[in-house]
C-alpha positions, 0 to 999 in steps of 0.5 A: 902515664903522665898525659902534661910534663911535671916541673920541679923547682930547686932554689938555694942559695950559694954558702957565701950569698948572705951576711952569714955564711951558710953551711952546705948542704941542707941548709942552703935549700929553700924549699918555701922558696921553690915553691913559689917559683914553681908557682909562679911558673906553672901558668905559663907553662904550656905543660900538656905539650911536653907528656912524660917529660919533667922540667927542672928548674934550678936556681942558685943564688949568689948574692942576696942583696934584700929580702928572700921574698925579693930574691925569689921574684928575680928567680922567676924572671930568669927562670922564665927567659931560660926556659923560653930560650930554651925552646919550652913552649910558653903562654907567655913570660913571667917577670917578678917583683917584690916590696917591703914595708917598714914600720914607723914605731911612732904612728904605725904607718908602713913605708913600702919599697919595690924591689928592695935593698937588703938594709930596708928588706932586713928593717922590714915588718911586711914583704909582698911578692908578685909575679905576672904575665904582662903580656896578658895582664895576668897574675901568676902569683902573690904572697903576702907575709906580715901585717898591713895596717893600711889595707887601701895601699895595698891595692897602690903597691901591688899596682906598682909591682905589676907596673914593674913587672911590666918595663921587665918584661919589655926588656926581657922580651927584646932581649929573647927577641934580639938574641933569637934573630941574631943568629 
């Protein structure tokens, strides 16, 4: 007997998302993908509410215009505004973002972009997801993939993508707030 409700999460992308074109099916999954929104999610969820109860999250994406990483982030902010509309009861929302990093050959210094575009996403060595509650100052998860040569800028990008974060939660949150109050 299930004592919290189970959440599972699909995230795959639409044939036609990418510069190639996918085969449907199995190739279109991401499971990697999944879990880090699923991740993502999981703090916020007031799941001990809902016994014997299973959540499904499933996301398509129609078009991937940067990285995957970056695609993921702005999974989990829809993700959040759907499940909060939906009546799930939560600690609080979960907005996402992303950044990359290109690598100059000549003196291996990193040049970081939030939320980046596909032609600097695809260009990148380094790409770092983050995704919080705002609203408590929380960070629900963070992946980093691929080499930092300057550990100290680190801390100055994570910073920004939590200040990203935030002004997407202040939109999302008058949006849900709006969208209830004009019924």
């Amino acid at each position: 007997m299930a004592s919290r409700a189970e959440v599972s999460v699909l995230f795959q992308l639409a044939p036609f998302s990418g510069t190639v074109r996918l085969s449907p099916g199995k190739d279109v999954e991401c499971p990697e993908l999944a879990a880090l929104v699923q991740q993502a999610l999981l703090p916020a969820l007031r799941l001990e509410l809902y016994p014997k109860t299973s959540i499904d999250v499933h996301i398509t994406v129609v078009e991937m215009d940067g990285s995957p990483l970056g695609s993921a982030a702005h999974a989990v902010t829809a993700a959040s505004a759907a499940l909060a509309e939906a009546g799930i009861e939560m600690y609080g929302l979960v907005t996402g973002s992303s950044s990359s990093a290109i690598t100059s050959l000549m003196n291996d210094r990193q040049h970081w972009t939030v939320d980046s575009s596909y032609n600097e996403a695809v260009h990148a060595s380094t790409h770092l997801f983050l995704t919080a509650m705002p609203a408590l100052e929380r960070t629900t998860c963070y992946s980093l993939q691929g080499p930092v040569y300057e550990p100290n800028i680190l801390r100055e990008i994570t910073d920004a993508l939590f200040a990203a974060c935030g002004k997407v939660h202040s939109v999302l949150a008058q949006s849900l707030y709006k969208l209830d109050h004009s019924f």
